[in-house]
HTML snippet that shows the backbone in 3Dmol.js (N, CA, C, O; Angstrom):
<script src="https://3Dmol.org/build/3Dmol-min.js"></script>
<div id="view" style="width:600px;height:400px;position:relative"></div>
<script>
const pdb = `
ATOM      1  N   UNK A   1     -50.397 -33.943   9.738  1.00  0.00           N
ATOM      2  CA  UNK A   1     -49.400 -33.780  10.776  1.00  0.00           C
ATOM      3  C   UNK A   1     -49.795 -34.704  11.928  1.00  0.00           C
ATOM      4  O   UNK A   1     -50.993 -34.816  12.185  1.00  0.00           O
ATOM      5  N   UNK A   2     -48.715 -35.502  12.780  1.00  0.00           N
ATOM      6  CA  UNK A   2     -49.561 -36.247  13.278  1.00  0.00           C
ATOM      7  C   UNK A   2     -49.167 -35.657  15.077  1.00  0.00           C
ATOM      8  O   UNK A   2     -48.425 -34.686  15.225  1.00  0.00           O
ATOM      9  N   UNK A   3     -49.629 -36.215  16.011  1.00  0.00           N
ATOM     10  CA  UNK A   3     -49.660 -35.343  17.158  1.00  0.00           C
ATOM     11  C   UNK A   3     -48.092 -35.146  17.673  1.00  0.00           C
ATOM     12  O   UNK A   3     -47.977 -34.332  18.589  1.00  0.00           O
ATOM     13  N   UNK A   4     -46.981 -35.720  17.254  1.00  0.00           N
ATOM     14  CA  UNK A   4     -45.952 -34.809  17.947  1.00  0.00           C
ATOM     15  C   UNK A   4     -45.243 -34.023  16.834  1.00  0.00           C
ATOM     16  O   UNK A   4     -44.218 -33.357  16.977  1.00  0.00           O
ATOM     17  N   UNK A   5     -45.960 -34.207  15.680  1.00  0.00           N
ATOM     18  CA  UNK A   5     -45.497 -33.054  15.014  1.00  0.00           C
ATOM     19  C   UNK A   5     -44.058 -32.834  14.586  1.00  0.00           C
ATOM     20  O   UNK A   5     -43.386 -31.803  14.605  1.00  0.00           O
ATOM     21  N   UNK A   6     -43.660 -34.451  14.072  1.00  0.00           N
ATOM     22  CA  UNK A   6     -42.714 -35.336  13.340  1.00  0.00           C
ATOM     23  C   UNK A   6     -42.518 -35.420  12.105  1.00  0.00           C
ATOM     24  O   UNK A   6     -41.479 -35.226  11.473  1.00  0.00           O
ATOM     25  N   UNK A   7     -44.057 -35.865  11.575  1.00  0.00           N
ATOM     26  CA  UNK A   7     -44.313 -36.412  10.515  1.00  0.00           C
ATOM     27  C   UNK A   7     -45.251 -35.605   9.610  1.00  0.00           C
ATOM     28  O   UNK A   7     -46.258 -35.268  10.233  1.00  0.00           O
ATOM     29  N   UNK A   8     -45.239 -35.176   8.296  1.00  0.00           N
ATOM     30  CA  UNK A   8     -46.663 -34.391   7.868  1.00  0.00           C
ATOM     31  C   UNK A   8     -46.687 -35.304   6.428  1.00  0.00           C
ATOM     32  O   UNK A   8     -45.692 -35.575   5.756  1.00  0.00           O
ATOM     33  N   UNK A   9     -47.840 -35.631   6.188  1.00  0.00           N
ATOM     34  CA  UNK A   9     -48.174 -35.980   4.951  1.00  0.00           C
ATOM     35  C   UNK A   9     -49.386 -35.245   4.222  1.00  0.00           C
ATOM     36  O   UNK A   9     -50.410 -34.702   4.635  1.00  0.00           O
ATOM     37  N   UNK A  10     -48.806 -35.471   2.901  1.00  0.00           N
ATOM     38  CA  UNK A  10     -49.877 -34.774   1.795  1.00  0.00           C
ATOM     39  C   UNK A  10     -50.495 -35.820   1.049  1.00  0.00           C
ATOM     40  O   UNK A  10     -49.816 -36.536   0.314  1.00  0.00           O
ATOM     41  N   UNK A  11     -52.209 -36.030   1.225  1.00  0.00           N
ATOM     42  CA  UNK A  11     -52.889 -36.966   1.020  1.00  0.00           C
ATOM     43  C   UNK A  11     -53.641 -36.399  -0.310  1.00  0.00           C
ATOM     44  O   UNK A  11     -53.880 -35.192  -0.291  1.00  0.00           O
ATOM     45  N   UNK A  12     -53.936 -36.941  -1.158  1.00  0.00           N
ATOM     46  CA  UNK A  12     -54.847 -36.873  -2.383  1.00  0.00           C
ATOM     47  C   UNK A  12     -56.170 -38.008  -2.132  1.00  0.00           C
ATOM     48  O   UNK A  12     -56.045 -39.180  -1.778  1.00  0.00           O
ATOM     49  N   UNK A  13     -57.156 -37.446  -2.361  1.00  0.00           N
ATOM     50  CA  UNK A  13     -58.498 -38.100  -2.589  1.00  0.00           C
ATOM     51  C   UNK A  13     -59.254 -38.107  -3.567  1.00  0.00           C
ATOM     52  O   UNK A  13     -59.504 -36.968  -3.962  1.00  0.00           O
ATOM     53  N   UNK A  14     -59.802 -39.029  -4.218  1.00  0.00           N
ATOM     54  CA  UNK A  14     -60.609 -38.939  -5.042  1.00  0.00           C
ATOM     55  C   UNK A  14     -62.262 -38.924  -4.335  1.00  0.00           C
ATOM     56  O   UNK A  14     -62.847 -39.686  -3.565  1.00  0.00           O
ATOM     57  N   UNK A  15     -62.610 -37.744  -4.981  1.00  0.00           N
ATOM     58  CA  UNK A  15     -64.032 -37.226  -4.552  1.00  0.00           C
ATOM     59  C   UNK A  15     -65.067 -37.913  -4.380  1.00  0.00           C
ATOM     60  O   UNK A  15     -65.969 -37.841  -3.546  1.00  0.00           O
ATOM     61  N   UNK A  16     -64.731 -39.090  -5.865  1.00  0.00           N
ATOM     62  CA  UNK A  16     -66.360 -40.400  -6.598  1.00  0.00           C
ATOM     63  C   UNK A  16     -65.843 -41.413  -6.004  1.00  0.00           C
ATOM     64  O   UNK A  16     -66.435 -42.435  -6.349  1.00  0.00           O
ATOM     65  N   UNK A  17     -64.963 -41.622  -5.224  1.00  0.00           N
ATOM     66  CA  UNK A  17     -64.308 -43.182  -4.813  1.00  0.00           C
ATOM     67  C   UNK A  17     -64.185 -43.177  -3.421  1.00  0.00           C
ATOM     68  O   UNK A  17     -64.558 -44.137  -2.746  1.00  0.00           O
ATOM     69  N   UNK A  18     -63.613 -42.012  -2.866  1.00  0.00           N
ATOM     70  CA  UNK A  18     -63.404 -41.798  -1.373  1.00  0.00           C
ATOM     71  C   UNK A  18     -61.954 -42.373  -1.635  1.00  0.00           C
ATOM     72  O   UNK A  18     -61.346 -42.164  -0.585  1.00  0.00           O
ATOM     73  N   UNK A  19     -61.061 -43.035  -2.586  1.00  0.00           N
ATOM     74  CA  UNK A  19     -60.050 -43.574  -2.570  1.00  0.00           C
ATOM     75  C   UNK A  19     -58.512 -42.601  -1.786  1.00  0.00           C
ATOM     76  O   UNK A  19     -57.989 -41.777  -2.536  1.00  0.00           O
ATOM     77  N   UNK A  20     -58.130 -42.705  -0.880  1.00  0.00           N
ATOM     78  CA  UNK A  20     -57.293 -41.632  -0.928  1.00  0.00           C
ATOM     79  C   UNK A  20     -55.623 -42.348  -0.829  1.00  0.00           C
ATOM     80  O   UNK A  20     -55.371 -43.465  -0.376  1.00  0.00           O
ATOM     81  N   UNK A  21     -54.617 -41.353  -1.389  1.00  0.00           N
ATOM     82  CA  UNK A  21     -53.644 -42.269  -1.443  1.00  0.00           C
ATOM     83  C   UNK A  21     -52.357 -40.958  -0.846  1.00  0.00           C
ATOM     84  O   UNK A  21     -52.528 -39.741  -0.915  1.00  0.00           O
ATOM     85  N   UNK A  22     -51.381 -41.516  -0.405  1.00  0.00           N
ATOM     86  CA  UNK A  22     -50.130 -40.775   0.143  1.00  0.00           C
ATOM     87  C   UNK A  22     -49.350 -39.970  -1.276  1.00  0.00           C
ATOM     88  O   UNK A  22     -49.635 -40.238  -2.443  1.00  0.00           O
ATOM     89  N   UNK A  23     -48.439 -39.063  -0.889  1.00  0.00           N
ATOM     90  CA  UNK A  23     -47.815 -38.251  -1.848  1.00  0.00           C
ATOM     91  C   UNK A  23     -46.372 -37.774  -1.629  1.00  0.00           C
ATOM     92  O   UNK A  23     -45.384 -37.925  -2.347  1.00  0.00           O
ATOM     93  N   UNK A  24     -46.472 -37.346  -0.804  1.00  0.00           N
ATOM     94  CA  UNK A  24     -45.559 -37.145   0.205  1.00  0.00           C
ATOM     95  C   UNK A  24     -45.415 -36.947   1.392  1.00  0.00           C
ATOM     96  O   UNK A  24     -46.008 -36.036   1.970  1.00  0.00           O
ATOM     97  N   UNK A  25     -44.544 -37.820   2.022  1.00  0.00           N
ATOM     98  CA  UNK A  25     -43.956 -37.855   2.947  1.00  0.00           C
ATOM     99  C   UNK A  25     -43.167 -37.280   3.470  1.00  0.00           C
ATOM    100  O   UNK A  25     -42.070 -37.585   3.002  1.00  0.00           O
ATOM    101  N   UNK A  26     -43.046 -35.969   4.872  1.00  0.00           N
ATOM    102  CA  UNK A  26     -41.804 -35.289   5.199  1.00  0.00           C
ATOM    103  C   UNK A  26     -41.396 -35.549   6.900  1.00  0.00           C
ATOM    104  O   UNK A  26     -42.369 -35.199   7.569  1.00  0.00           O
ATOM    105  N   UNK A  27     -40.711 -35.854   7.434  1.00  0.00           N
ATOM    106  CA  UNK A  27     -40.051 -36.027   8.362  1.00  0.00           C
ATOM    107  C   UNK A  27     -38.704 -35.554   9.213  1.00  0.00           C
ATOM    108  O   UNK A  27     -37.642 -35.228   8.682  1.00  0.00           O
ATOM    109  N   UNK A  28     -38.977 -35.584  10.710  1.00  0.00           N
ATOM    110  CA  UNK A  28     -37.925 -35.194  11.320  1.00  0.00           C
ATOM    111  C   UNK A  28     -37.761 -35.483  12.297  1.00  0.00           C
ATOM    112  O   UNK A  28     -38.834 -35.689  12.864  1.00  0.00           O
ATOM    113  N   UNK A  29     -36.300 -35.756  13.365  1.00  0.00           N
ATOM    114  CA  UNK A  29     -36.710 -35.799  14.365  1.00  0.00           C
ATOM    115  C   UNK A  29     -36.792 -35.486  15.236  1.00  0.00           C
ATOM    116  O   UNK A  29     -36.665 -36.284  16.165  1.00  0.00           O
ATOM    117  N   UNK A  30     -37.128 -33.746  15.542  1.00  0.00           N
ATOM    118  CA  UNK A  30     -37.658 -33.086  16.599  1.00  0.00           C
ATOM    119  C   UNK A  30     -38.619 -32.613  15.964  1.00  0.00           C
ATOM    120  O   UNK A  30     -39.483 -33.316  16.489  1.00  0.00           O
ATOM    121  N   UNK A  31     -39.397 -31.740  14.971  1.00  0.00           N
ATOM    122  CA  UNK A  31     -40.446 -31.124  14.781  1.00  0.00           C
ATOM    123  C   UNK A  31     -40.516 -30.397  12.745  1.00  0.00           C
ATOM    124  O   UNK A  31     -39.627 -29.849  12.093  1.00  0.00           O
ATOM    125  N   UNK A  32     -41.881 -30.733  12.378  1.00  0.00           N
ATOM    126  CA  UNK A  32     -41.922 -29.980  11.530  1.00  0.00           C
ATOM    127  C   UNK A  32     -42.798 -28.827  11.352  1.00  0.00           C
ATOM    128  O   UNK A  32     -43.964 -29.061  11.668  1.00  0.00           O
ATOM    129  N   UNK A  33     -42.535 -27.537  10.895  1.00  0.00           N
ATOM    130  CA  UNK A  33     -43.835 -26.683  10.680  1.00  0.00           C
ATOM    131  C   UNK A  33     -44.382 -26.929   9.759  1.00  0.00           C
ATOM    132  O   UNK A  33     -43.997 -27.230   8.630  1.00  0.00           O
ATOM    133  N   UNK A  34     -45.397 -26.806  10.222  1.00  0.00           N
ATOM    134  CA  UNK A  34     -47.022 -27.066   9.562  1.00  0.00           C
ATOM    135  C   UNK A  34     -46.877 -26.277   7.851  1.00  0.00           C
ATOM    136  O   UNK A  34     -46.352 -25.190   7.609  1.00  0.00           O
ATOM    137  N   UNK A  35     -47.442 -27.114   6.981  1.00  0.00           N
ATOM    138  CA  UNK A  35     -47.343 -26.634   5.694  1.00  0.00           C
ATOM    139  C   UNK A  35     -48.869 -26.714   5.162  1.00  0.00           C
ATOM    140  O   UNK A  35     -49.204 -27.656   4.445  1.00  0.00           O
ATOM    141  N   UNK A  36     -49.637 -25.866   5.471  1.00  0.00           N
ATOM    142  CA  UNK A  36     -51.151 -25.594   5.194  1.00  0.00           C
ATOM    143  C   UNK A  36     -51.543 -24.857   3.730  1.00  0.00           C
ATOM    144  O   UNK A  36     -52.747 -24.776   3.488  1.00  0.00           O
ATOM    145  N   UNK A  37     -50.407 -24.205   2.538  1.00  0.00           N
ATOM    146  CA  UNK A  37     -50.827 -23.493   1.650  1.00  0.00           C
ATOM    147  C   UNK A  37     -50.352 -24.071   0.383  1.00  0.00           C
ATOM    148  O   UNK A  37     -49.756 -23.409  -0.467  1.00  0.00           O
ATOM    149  N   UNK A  38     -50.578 -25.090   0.298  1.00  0.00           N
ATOM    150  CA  UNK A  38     -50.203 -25.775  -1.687  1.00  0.00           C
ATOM    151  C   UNK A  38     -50.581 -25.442  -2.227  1.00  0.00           C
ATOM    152  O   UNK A  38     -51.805 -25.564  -2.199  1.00  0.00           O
ATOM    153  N   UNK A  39     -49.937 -24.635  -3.340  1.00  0.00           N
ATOM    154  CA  UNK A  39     -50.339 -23.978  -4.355  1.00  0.00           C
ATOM    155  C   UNK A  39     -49.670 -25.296  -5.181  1.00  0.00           C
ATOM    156  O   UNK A  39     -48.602 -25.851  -4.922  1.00  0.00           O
ATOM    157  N   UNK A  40     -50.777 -25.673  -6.418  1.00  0.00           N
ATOM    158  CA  UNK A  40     -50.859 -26.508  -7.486  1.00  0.00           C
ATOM    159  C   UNK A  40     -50.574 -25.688  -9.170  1.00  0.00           C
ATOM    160  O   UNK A  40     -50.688 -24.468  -9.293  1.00  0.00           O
ATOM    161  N   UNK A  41     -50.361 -26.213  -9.843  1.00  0.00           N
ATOM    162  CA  UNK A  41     -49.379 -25.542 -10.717  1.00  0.00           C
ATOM    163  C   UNK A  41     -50.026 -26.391 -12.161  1.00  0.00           C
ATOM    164  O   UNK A  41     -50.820 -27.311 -11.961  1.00  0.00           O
ATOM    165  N   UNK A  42     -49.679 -26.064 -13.437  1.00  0.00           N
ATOM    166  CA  UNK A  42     -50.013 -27.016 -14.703  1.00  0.00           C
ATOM    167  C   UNK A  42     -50.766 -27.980 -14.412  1.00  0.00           C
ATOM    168  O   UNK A  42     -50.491 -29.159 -14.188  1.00  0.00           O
ATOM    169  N   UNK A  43     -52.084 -27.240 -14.425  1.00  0.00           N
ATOM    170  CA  UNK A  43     -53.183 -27.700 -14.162  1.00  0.00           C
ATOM    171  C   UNK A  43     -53.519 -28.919 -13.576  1.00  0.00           C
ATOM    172  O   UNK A  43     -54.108 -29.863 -14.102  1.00  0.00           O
ATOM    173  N   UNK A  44     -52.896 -28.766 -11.916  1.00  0.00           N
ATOM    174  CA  UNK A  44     -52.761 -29.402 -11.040  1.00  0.00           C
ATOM    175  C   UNK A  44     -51.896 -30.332 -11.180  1.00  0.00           C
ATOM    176  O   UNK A  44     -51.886 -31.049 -10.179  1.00  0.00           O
ATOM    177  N   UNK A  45     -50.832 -30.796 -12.323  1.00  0.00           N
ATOM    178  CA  UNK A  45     -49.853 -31.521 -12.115  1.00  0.00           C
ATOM    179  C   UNK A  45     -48.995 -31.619 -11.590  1.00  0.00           C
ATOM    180  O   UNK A  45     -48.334 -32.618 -11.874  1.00  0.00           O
ATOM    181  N   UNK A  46     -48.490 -30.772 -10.607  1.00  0.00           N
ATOM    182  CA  UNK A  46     -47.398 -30.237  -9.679  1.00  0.00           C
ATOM    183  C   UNK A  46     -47.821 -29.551  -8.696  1.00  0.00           C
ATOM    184  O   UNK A  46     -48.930 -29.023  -8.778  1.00  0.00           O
ATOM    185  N   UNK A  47     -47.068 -29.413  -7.599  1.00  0.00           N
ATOM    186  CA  UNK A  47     -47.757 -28.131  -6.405  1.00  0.00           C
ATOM    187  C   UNK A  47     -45.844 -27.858  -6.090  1.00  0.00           C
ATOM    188  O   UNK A  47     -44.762 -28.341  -6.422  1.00  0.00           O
ATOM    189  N   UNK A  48     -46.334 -26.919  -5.362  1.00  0.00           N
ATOM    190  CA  UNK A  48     -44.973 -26.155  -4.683  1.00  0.00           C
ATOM    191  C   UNK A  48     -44.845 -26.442  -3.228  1.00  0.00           C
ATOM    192  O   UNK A  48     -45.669 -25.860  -2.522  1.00  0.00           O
ATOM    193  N   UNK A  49     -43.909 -27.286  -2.577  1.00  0.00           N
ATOM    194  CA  UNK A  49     -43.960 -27.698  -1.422  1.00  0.00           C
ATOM    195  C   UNK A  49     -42.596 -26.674  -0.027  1.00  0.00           C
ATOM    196  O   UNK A  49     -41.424 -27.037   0.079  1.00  0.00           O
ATOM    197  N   UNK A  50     -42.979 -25.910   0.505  1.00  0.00           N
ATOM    198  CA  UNK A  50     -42.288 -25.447   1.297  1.00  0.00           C
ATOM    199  C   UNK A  50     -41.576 -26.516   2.388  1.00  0.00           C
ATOM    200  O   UNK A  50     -42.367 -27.020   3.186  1.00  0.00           O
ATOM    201  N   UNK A  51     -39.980 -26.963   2.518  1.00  0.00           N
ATOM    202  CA  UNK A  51     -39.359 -27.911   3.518  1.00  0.00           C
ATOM    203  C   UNK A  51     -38.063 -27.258   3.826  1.00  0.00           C
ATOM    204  O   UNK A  51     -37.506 -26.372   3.177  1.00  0.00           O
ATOM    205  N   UNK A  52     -37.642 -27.880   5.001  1.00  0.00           N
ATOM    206  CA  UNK A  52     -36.777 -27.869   5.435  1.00  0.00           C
ATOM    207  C   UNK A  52     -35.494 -29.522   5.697  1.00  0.00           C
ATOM    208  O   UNK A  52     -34.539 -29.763   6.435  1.00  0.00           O
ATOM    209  N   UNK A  53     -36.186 -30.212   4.689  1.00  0.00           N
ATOM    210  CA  UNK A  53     -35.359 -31.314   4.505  1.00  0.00           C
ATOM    211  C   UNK A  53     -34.048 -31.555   4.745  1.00  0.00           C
ATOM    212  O   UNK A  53     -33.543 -32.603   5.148  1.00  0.00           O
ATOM    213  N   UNK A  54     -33.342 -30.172   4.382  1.00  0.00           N
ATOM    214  CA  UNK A  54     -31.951 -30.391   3.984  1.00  0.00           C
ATOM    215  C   UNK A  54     -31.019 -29.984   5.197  1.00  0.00           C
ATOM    216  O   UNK A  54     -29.909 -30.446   5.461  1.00  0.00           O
ATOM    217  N   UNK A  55     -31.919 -28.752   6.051  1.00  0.00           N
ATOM    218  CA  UNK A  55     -31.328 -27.965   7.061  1.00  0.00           C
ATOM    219  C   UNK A  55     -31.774 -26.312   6.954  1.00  0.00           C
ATOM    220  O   UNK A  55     -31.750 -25.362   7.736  1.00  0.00           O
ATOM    221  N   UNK A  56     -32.184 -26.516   5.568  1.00  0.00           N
ATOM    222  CA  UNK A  56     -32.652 -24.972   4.945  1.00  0.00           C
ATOM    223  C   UNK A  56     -34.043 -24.980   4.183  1.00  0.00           C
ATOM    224  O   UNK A  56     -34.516 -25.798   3.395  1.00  0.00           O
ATOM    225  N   UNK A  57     -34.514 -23.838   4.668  1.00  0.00           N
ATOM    226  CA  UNK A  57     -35.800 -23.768   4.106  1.00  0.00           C
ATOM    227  C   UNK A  57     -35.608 -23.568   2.647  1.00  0.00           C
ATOM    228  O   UNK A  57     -34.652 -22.920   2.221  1.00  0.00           O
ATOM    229  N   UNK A  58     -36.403 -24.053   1.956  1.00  0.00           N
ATOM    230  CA  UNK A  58     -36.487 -24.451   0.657  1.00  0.00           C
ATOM    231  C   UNK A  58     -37.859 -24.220  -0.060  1.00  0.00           C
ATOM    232  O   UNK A  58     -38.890 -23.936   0.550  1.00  0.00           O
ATOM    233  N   UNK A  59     -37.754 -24.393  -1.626  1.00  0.00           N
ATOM    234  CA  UNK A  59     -39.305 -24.332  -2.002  1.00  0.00           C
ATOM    235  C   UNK A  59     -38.525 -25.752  -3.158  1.00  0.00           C
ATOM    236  O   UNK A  59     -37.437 -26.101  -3.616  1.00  0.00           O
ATOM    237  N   UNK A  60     -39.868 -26.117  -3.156  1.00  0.00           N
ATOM    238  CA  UNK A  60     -39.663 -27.212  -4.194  1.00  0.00           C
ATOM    239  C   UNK A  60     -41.472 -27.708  -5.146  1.00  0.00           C
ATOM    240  O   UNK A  60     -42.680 -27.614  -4.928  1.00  0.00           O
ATOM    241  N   UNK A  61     -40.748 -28.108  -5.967  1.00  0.00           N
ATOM    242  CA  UNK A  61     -41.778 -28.640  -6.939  1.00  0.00           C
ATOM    243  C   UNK A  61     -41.945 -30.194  -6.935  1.00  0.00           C
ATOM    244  O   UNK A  61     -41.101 -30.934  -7.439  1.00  0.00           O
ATOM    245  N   UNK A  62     -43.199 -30.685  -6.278  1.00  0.00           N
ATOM    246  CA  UNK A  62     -43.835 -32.073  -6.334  1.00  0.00           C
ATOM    247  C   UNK A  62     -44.555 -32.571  -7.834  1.00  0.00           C
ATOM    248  O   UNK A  62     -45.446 -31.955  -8.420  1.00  0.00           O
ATOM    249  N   UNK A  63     -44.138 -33.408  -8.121  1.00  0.00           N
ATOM    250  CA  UNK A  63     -45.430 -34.070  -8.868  1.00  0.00           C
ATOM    251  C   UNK A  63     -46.554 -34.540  -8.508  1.00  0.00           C
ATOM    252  O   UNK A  63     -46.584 -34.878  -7.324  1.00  0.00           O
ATOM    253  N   UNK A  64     -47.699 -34.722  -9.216  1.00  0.00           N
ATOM    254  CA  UNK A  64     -49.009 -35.089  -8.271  1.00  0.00           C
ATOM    255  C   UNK A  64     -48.269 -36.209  -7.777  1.00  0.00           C
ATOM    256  O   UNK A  64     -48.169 -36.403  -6.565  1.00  0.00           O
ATOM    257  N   UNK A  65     -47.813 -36.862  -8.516  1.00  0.00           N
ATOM    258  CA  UNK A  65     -47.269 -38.465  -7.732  1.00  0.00           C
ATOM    259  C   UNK A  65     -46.570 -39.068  -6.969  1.00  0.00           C
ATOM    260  O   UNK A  65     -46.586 -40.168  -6.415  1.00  0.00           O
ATOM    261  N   UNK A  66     -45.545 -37.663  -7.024  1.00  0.00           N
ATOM    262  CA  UNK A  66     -44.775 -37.383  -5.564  1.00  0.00           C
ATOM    263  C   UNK A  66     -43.314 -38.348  -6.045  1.00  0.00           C
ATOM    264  O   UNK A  66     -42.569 -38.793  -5.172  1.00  0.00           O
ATOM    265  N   UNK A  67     -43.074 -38.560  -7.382  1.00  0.00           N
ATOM    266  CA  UNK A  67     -42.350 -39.304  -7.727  1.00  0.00           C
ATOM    267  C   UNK A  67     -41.066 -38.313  -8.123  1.00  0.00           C
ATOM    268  O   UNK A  67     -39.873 -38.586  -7.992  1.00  0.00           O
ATOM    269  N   UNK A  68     -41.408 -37.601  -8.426  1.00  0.00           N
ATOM    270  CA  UNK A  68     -40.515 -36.277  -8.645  1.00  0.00           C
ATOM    271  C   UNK A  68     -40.565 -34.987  -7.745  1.00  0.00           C
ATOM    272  O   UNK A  68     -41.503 -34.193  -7.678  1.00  0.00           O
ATOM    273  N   UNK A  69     -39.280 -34.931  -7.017  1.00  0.00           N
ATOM    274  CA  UNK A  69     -39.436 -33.587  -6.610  1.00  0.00           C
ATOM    275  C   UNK A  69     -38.211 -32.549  -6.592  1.00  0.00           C
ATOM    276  O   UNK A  69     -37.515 -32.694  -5.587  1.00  0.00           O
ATOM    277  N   UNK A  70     -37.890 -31.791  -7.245  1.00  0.00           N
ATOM    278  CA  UNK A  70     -37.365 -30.254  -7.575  1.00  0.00           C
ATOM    279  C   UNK A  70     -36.874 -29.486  -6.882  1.00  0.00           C
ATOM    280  O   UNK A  70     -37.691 -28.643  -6.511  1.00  0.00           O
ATOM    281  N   UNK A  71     -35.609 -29.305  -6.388  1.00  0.00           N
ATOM    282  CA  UNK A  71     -35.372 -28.212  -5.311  1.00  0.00           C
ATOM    283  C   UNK A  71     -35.693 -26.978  -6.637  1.00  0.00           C
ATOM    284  O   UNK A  71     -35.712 -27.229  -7.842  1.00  0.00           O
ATOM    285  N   UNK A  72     -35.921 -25.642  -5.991  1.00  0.00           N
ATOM    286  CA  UNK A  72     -36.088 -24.777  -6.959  1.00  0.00           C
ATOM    287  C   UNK A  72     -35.603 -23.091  -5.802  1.00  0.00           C
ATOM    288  O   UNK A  72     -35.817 -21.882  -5.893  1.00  0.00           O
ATOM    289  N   UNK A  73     -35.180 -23.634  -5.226  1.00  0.00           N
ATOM    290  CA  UNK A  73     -34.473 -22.241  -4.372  1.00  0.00           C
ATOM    291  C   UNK A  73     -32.984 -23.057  -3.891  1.00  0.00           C
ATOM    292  O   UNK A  73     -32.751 -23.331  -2.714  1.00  0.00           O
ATOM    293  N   UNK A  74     -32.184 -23.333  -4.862  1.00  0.00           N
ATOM    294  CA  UNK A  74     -30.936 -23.771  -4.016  1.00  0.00           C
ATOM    295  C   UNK A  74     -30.427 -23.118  -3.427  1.00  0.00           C
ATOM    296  O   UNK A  74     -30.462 -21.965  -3.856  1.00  0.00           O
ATOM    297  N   UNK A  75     -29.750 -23.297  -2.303  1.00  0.00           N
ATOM    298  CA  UNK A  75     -27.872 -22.389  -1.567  1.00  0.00           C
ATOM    299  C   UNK A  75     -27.245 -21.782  -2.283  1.00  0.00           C
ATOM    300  O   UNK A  75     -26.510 -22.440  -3.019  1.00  0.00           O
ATOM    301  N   UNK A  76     -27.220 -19.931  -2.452  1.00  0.00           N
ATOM    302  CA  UNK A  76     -26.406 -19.685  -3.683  1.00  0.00           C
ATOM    303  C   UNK A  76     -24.546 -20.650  -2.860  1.00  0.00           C
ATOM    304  O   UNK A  76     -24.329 -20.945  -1.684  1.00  0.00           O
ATOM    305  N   UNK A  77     -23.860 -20.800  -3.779  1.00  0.00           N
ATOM    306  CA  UNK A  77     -22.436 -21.123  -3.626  1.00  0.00           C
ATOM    307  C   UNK A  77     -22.043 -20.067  -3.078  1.00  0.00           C
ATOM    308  O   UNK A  77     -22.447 -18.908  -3.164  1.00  0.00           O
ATOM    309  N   UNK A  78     -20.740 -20.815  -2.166  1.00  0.00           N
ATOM    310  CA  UNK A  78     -20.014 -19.966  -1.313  1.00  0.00           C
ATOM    311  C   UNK A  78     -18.564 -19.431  -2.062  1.00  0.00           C
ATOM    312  O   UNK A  78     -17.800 -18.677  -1.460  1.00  0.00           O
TER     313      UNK A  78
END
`;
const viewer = $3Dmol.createViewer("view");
viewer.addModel(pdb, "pdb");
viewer.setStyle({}, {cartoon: {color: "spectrum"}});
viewer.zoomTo();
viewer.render();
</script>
């Protein structure tokens, strides 16, 4: 999260390399809450990312690679 609390990213590191690389990226522009509890999923190939991207809080499913991501609580229809 960076100090005005805009921007939060989810960083991956490798432990033997120190290599660390970006994953996702979430943004806004007045404020995001802090997302401190990733729970990781198929044996760490996925985590569950709590956002508000859309306007609505949401849960979604990341890939480690951040190349895929899942809404998994849609808007029931009106």
């Amino acid at each position: 999260m960076n100090r005005l609390q805009n921007t939060d990213r989810v960083l991956l590191a490798d432990a033997v390399t120190g290599a660390v690389r970006t994953v996702l990226v979430e943004r806004d522009s007045a404020w995001l809450d802090i997302v401190d509890d990733v729970q990781w999923l198929g044996g760490n190939a996925r985590f569950l990312w709590v956002s508000e991207r859309d306007g609505w809080r949401h849960v979604y499913l990341v890939s480690r690679d951040g190349k895929t991501v899942q809404l998994l609580t849609p808007a029931p229809s009106t």
